[in-house]
C-alpha positions as CSV (number, residue, x, y, z in Angstrom):
1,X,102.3,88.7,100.6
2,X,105.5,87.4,100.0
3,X,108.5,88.6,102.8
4,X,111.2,90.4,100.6
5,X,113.5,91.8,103.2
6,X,114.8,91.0,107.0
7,X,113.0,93.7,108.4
8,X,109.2,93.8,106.8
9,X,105.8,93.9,107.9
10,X,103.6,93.0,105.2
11,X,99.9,94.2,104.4
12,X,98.3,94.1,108.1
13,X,97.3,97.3,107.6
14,X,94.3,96.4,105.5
15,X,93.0,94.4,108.1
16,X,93.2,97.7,110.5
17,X,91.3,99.8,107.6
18,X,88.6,97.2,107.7
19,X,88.4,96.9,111.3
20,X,88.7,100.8,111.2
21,X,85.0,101.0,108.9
22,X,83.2,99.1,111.4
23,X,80.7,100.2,114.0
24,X,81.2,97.4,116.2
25,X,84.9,98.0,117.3
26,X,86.8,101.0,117.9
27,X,90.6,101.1,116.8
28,X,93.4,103.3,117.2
29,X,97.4,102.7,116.4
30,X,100.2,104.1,118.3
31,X,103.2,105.4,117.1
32,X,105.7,102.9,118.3
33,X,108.2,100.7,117.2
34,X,106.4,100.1,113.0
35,X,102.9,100.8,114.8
36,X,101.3,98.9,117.3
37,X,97.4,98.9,116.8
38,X,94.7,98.1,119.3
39,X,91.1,96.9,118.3
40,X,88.5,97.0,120.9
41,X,85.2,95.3,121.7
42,X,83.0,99.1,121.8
43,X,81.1,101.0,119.6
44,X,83.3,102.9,116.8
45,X,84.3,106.0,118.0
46,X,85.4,107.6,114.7
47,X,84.4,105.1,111.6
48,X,86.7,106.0,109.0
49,X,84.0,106.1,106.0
50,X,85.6,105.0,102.8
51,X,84.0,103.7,99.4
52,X,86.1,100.9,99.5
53,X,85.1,97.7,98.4
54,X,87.9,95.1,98.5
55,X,90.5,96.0,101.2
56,X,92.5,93.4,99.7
57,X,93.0,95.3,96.6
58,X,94.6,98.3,98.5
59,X,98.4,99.0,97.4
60,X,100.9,100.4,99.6
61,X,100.4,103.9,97.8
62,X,97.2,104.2,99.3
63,X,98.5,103.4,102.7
64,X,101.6,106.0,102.1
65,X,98.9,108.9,100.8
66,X,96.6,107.9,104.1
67,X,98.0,106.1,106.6
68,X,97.3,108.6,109.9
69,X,93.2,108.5,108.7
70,X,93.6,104.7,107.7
71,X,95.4,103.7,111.0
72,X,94.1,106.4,113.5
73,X,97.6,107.0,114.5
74,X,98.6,108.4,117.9
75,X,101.5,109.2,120.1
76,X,101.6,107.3,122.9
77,X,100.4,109.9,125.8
78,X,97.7,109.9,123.3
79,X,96.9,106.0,123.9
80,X,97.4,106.1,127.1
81,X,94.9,108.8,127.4
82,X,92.7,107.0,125.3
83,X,93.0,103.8,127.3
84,X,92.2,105.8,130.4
85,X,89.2,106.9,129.5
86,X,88.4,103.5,128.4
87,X,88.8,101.1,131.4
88,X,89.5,97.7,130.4
């Protein structure tokens, strides 16, 4: 995806909705900074479950409609609960 401003962070966030439909990692963003995702090695903990086919083919309107199911967003106390619980 071509870079059209200074400040820009491309389409990422299709990898995180793929990574987010698969049993073999769990992943969760945080609300910081543009979002700062984490992917673990452990079983899903809440597969998103989505008919999509081609992530590649997702536009930006489909991350704007969805983007806290798509990116599991949470605060940080959130993530640092979650990470907690989690011991890495």
């Amino acid at each position: 995806m071509p870079r059209y401003k200074i400040i820009w962070n491309g389409d990422v966030w299709k990898s995180i909705v793929k990574y987010r439909t698969l049993n073999g990692c769990d992943t969760i963003t945080c609300k910081i900074d543009h979002g700062v995702s984490i992917i673990s090695k452990i079983k899903n903990r809440d597969l998103l479950d989505t008919k999509i086919k081609n992530f590649k083919k997702l536009k930006f309107k489909d991350f704007y409609l969805n983007y806290q199911e798509y990116m599991r967003v949470m605060d940080y106390d959130e993530v640092v609960n979650y990470l907690s619980k989690h011991s890495y």
